[in-house]
Biopython code that builds the backbone (N, CA, C, O; Angstrom):
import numpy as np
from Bio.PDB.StructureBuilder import StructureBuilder

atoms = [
    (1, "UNK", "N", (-13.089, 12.017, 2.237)),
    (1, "UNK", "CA", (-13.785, 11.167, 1.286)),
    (1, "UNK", "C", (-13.371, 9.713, 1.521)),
    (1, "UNK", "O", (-12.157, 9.505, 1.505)),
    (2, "UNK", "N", (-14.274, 8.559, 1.760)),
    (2, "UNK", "CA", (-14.004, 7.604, 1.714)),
    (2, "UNK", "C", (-13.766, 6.551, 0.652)),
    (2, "UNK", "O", (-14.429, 6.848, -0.342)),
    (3, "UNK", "N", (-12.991, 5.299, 0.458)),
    (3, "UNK", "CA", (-12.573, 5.171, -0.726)),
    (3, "UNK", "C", (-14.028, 4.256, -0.897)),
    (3, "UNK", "O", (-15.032, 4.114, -0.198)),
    (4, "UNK", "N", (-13.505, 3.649, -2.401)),
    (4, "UNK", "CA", (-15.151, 2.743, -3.214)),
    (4, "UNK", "C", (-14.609, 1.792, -2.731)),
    (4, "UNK", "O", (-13.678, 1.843, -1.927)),
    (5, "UNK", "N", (-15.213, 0.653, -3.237)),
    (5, "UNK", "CA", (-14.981, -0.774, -3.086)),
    (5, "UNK", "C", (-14.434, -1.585, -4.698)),
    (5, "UNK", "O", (-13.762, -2.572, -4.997)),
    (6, "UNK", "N", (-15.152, -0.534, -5.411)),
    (6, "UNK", "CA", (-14.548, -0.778, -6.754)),
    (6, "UNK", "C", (-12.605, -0.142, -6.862)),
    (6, "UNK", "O", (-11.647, -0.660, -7.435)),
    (7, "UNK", "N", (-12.693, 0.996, -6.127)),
    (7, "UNK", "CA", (-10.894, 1.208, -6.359)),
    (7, "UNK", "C", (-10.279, 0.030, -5.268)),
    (7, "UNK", "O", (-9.227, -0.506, -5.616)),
    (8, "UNK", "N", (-10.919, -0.413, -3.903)),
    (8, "UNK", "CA", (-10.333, -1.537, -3.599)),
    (8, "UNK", "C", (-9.620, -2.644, -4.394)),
    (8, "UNK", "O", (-8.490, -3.122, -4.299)),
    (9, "UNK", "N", (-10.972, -2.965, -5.455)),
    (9, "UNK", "CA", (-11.502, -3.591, -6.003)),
    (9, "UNK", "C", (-10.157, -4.192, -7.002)),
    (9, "UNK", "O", (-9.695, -5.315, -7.206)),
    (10, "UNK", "N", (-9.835, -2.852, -7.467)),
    (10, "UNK", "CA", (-8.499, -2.581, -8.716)),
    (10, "UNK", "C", (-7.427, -2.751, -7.925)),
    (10, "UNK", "O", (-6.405, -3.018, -8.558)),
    (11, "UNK", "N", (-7.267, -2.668, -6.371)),
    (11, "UNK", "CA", (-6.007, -2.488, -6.307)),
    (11, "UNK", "C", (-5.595, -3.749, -5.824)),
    (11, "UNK", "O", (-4.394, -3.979, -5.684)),
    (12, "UNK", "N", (-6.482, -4.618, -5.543)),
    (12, "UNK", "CA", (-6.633, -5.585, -5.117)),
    (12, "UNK", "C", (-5.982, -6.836, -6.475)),
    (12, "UNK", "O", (-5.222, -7.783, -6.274)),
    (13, "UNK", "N", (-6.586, -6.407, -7.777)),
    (13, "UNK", "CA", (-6.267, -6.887, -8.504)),
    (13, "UNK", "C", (-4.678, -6.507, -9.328)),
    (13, "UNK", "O", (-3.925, -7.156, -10.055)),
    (14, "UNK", "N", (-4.672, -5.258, -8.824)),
    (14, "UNK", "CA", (-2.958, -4.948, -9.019)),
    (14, "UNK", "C", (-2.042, -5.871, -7.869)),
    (14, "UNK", "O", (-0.863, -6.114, -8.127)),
    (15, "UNK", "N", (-2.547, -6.268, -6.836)),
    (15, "UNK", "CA", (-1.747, -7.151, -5.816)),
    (15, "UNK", "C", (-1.666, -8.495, -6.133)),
    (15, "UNK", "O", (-0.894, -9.245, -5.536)),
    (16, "UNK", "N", (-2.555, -8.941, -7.209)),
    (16, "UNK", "CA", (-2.811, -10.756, -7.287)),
    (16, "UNK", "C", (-1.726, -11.172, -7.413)),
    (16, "UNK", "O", (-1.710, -12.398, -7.303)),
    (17, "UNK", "N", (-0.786, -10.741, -7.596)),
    (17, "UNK", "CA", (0.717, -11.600, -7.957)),
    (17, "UNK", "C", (1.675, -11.757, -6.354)),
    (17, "UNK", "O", (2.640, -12.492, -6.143)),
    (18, "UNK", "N", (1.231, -11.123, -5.730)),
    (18, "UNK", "CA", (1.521, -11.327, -4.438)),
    (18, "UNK", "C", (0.603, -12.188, -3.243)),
    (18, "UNK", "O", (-0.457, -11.751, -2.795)),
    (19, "UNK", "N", (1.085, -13.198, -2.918)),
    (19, "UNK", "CA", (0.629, -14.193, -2.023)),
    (19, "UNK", "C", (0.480, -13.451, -0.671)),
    (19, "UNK", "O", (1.355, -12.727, -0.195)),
    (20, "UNK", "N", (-0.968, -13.763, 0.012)),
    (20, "UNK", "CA", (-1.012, -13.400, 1.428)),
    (20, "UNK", "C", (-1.836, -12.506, 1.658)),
    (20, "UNK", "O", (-2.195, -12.466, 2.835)),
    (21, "UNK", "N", (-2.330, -11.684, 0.916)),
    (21, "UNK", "CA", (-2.619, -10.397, 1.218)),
    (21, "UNK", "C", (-4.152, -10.291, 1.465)),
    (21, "UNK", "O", (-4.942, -10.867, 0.717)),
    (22, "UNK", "N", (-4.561, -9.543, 2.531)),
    (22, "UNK", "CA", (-5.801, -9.041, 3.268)),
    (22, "UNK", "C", (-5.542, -8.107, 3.586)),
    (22, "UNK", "O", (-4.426, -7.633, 3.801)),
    (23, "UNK", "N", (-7.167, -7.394, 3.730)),
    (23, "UNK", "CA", (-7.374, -5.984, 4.023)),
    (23, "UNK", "C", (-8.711, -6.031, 5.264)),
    (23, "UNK", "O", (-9.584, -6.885, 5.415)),
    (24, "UNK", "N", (-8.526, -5.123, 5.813)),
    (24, "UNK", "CA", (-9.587, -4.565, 6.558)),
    (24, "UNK", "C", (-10.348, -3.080, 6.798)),
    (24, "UNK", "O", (-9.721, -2.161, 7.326)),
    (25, "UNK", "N", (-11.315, -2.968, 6.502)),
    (25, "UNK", "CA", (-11.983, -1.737, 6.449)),
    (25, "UNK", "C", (-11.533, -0.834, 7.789)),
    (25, "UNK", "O", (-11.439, -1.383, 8.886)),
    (26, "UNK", "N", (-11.296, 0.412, 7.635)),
    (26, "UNK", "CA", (-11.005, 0.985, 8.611)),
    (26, "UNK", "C", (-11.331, 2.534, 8.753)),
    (26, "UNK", "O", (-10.381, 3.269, 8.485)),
    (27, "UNK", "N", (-12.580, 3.186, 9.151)),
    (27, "UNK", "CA", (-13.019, 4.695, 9.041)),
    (27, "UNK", "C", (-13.318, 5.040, 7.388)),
    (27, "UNK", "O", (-12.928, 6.100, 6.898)),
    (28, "UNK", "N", (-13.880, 4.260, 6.784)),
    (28, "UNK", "CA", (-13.924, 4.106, 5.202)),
    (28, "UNK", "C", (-13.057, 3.673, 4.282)),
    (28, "UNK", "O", (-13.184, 3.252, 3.132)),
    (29, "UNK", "N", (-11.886, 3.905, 5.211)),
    (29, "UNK", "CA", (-10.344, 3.147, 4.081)),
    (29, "UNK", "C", (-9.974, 2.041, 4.292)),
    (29, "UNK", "O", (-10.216, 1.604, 5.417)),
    (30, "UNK", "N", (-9.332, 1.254, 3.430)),
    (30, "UNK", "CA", (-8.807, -0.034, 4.272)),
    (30, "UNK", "C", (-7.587, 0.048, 4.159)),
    (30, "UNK", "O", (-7.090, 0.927, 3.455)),
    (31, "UNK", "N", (-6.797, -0.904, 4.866)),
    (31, "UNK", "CA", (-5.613, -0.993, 5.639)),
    (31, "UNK", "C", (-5.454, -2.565, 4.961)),
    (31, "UNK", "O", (-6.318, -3.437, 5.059)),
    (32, "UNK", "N", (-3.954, -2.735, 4.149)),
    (32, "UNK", "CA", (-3.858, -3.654, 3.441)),
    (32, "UNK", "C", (-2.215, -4.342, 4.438)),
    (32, "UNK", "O", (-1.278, -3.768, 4.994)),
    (33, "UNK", "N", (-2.592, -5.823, 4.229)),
    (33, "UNK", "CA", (-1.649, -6.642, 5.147)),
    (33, "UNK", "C", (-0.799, -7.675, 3.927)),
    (33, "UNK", "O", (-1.287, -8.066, 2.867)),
    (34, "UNK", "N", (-0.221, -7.791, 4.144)),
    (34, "UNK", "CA", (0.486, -9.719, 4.220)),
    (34, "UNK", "C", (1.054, -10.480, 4.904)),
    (34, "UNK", "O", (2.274, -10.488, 5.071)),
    (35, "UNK", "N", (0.434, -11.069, 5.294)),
    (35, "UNK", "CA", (0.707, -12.348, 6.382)),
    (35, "UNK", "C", (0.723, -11.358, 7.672)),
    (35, "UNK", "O", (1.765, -11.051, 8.251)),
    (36, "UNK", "N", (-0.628, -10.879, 8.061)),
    (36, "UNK", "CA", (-0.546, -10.255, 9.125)),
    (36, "UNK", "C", (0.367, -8.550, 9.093)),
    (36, "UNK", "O", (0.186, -7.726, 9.990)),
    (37, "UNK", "N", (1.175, -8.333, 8.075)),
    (37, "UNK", "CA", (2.033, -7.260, 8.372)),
    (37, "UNK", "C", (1.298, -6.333, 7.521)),
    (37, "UNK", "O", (0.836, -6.467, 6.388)),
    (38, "UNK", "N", (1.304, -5.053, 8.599)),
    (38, "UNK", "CA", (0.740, -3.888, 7.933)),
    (38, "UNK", "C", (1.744, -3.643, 7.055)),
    (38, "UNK", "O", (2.887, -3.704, 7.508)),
    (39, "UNK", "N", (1.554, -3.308, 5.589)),
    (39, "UNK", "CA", (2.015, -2.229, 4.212)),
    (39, "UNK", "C", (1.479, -1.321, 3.916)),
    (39, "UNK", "O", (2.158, -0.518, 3.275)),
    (40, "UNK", "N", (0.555, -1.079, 4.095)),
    (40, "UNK", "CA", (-0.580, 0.231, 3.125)),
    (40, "UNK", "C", (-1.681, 0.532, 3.520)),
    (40, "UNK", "O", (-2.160, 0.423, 4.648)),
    (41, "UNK", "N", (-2.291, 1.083, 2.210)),
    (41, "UNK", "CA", (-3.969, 0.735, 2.396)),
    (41, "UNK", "C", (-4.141, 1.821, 1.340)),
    (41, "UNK", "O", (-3.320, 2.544, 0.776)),
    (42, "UNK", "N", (-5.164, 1.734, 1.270)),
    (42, "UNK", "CA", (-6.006, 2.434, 0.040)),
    (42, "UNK", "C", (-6.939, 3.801, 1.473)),
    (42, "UNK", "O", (-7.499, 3.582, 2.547)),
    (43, "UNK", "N", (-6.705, 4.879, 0.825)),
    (43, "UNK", "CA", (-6.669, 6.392, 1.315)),
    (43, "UNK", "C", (-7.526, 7.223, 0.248)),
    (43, "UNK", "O", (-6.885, 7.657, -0.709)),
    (44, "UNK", "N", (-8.811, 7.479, 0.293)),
    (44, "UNK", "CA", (-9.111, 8.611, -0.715)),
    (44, "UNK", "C", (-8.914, 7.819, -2.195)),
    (44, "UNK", "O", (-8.526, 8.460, -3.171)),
    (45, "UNK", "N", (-9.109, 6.868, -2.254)),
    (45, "UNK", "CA", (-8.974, 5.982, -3.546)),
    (45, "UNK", "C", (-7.523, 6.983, -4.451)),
    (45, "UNK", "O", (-7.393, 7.676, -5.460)),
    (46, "UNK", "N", (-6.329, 6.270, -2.828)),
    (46, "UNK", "CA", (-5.036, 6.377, -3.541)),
    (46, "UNK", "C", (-4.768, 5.324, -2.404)),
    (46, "UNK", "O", (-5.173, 5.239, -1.244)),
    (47, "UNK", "N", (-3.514, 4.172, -3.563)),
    (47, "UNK", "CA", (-2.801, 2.912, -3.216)),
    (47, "UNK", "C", (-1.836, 4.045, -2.927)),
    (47, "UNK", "O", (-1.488, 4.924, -3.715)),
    (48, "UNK", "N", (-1.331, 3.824, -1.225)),
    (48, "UNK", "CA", (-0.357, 3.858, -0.377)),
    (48, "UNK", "C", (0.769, 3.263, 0.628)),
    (48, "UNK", "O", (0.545, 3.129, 1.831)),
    (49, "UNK", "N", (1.476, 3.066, 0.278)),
    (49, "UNK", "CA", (2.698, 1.780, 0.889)),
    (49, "UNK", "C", (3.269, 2.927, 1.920)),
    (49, "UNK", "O", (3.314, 4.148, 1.769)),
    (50, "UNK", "N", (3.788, 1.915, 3.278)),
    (50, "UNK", "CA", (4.619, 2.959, 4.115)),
    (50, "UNK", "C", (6.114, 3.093, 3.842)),
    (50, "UNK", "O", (6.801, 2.255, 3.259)),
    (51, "UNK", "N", (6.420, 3.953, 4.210)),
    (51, "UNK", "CA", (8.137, 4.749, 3.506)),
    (51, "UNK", "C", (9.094, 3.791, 3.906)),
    (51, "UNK", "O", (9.220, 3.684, 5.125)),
    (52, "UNK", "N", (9.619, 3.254, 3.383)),
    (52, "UNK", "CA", (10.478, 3.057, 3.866)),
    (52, "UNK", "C", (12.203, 3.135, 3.242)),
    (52, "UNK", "O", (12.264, 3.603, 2.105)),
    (53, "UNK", "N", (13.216, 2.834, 3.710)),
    (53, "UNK", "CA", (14.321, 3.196, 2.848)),
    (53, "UNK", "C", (14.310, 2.487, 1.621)),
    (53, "UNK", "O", (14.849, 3.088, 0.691)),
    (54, "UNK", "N", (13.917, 1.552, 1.412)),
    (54, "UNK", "CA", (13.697, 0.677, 0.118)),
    (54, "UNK", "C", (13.124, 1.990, -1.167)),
    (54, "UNK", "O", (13.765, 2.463, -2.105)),
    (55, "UNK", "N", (12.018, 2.212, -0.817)),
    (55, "UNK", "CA", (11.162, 2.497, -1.167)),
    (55, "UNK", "C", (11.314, 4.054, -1.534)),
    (55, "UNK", "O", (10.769, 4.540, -2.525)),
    (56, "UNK", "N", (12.034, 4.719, -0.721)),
    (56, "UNK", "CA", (12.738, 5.837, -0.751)),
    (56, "UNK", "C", (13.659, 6.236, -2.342)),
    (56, "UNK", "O", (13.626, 7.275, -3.001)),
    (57, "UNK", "N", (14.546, 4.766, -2.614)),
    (57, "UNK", "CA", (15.321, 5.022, -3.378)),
    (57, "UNK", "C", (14.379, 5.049, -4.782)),
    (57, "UNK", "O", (14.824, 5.558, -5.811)),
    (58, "UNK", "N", (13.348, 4.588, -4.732)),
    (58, "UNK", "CA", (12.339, 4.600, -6.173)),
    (58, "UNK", "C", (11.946, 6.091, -6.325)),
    (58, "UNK", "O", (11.654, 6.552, -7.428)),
    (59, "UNK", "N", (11.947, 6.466, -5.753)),
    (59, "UNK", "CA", (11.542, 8.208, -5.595)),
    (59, "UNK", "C", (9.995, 8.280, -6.079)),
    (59, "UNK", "O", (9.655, 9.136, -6.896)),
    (60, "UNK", "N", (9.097, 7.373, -5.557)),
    (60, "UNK", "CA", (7.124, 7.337, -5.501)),
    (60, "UNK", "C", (7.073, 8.272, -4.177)),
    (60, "UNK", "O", (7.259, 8.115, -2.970)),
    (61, "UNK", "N", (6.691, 9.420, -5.130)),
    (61, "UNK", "CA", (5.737, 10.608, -4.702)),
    (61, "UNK", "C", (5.155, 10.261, -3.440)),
    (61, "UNK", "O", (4.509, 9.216, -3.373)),
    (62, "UNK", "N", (5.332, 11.196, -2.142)),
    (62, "UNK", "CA", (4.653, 11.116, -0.732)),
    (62, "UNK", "C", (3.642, 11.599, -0.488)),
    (62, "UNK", "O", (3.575, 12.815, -0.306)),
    (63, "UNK", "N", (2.350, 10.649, -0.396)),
    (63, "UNK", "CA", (1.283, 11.945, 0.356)),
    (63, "UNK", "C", (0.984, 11.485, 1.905)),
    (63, "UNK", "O", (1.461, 10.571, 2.578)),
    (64, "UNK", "N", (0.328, 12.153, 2.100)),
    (64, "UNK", "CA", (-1.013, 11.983, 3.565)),
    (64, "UNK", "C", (-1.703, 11.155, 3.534)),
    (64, "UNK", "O", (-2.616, 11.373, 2.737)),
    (65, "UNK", "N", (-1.772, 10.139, 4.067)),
    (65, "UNK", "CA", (-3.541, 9.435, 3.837)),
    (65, "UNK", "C", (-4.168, 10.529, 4.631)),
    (65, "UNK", "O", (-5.086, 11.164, 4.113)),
    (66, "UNK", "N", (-3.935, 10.692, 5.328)),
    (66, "UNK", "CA", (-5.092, 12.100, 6.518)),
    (66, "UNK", "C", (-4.403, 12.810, 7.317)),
    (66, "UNK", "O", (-3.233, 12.702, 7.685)),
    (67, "UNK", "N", (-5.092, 13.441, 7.529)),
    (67, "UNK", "CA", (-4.748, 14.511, 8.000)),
    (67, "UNK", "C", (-4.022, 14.204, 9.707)),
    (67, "UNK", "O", (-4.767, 13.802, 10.600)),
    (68, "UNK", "N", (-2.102, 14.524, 10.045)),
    (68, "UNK", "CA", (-1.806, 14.338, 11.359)),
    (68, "UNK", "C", (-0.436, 12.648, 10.935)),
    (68, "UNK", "O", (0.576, 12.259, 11.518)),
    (69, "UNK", "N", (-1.150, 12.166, 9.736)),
    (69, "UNK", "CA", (-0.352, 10.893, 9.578)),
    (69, "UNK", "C", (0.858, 11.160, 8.894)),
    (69, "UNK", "O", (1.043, 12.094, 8.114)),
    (70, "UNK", "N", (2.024, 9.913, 9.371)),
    (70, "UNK", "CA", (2.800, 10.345, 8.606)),
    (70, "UNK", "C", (3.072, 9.641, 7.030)),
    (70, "UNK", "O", (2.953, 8.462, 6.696)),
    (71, "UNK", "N", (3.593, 11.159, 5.994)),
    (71, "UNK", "CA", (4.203, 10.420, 4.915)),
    (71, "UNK", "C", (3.884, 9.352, 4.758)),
    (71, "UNK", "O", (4.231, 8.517, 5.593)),
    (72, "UNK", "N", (3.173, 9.003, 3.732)),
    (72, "UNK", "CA", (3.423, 7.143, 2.697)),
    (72, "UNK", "C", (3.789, 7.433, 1.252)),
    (72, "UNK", "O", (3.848, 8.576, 0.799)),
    (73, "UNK", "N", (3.964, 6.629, 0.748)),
    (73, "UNK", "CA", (3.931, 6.783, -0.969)),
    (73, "UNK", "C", (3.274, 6.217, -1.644)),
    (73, "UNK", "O", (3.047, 5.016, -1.492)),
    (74, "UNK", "N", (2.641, 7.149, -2.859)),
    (74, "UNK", "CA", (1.887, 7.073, -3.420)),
    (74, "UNK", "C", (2.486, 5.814, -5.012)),
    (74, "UNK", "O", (3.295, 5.941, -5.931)),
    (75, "UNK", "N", (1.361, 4.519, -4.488)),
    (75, "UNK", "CA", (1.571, 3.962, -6.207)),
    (75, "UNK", "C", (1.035, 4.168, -7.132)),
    (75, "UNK", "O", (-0.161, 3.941, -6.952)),
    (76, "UNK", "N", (1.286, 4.568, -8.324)),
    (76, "UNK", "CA", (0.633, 5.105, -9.410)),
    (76, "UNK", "C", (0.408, 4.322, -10.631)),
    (76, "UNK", "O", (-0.237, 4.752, -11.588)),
    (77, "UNK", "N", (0.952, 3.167, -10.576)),
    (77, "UNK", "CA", (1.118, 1.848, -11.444)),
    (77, "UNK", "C", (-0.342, 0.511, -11.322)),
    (77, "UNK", "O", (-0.887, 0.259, -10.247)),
    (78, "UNK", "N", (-0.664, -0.053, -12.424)),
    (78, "UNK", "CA", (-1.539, -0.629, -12.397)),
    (78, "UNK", "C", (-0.990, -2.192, -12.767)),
    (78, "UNK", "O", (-1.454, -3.331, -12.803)),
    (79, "UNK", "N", (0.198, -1.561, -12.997)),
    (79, "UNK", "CA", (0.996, -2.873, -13.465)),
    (79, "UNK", "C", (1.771, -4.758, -12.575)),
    (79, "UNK", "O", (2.849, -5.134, -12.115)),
    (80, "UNK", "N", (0.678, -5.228, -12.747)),
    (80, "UNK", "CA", (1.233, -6.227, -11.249)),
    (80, "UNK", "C", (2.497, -6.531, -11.187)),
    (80, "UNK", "O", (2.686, -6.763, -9.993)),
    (81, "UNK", "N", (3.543, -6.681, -11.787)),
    (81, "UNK", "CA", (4.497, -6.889, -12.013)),
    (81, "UNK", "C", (5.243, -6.026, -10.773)),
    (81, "UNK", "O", (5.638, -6.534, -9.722)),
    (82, "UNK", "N", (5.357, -4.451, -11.178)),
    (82, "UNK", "CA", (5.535, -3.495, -10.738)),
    (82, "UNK", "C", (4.796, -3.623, -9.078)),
    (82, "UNK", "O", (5.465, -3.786, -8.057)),
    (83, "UNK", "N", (3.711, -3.538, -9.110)),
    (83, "UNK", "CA", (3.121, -3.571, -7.676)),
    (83, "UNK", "C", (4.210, -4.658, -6.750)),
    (83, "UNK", "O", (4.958, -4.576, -5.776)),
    (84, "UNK", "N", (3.795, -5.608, -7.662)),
    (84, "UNK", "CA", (4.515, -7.095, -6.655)),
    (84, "UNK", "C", (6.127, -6.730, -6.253)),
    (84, "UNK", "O", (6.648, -7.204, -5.243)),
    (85, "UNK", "N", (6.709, -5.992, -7.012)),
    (85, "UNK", "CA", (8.045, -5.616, -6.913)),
    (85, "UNK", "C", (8.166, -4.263, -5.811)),
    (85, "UNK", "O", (9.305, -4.109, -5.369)),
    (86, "UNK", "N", (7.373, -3.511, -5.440)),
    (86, "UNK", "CA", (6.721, -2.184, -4.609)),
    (86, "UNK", "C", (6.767, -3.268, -3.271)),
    (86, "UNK", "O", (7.789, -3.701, -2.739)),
    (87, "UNK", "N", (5.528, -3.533, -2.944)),
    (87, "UNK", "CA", (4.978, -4.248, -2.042)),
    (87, "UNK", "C", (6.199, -5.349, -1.552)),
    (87, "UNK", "O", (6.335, -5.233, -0.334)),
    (88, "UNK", "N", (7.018, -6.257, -2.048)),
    (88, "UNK", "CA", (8.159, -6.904, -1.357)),
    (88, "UNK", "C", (9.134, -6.373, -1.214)),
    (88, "UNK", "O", (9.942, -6.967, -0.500)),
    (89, "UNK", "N", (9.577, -4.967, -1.819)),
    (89, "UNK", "CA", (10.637, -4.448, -0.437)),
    (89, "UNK", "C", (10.368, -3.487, 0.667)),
    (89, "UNK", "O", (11.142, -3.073, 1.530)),
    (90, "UNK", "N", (8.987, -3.188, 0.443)),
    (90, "UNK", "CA", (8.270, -2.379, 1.419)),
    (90, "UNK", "C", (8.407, -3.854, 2.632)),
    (90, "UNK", "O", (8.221, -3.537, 3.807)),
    (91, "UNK", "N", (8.599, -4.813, 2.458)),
    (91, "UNK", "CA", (8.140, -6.218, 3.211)),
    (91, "UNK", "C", (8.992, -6.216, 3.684)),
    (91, "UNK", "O", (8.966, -6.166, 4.913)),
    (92, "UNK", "N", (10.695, -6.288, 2.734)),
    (92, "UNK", "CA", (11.047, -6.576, 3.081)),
    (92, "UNK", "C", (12.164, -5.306, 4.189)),
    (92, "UNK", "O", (12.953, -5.920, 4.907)),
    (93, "UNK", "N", (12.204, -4.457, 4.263)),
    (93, "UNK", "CA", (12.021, -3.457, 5.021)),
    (93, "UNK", "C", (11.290, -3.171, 6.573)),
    (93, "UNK", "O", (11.763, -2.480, 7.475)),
    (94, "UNK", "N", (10.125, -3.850, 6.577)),
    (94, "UNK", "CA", (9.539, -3.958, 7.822)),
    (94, "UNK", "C", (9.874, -4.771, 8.668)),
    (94, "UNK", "O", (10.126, -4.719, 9.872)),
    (95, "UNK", "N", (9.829, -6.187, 7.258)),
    (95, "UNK", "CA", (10.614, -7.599, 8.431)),
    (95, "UNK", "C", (12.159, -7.444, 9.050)),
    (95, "UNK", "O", (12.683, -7.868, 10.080)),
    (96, "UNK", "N", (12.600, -6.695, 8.016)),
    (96, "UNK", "CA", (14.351, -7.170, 8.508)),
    (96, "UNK", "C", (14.430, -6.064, 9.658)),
    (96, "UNK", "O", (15.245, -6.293, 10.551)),
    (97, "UNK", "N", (13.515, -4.640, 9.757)),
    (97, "UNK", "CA", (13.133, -3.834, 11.017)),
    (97, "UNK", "C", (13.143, -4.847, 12.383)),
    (97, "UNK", "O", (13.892, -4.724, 13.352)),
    (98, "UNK", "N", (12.069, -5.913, 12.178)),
    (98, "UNK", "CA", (11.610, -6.175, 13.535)),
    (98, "UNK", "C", (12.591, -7.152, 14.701)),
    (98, "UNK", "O", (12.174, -7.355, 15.841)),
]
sb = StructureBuilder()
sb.init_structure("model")
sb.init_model(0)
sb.init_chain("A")
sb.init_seg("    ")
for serial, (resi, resn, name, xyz) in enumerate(atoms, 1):
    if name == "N":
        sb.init_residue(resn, " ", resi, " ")
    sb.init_atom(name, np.array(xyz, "f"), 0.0, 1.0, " ", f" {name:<3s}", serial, name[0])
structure = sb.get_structure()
């Protein structure tokens, strides 16, 4: 199932508190960035961040975006506050990786 443009739509507006962020459509889902760095994407109209140890210690529920991929976690919060706090150590996790 591919996601709407309206759950984009929401999750997009759960991100406004975070600077940077673009998405690109991808096989019906999109694939959500900041400043160029992959974090997520919206899967089956479910907000998904990739695992990382940060992110680990919050204990947000793992699914599939599809079938073969690995593990992400699932956000379940609508709350920007919360998102913006999700989304920068997922960040900061990738950057201090590279």
């Amino acid at each position: 199932m591919a996601s709407s443009m309206e759950y984009l739509g929401f999750v997009l507006d759960c991100l406004r508190e975070v600077d940077g962020i673009s998405h690109k459509k991808m096989m019906g889902e999109f694939l959500l960035y900041k400043d160029g760095v992959l974090f997520g994407g919206v899967y089956d109209n479910r907000f998904l961040v990739k695992n990382t140890p940060s992110i680990n210690e919050l204990g947000l529920p793992l699914e599939l975006p599809y079938e073969g991929a690995k593990p992400m976690c699932l956000v379940e919060t609508d709350e920007a506050e919360g998102v913006k706090k999700i989304v920068n150590l997922v960040l900061k996790d990738l950057i201090d990786k590279k």
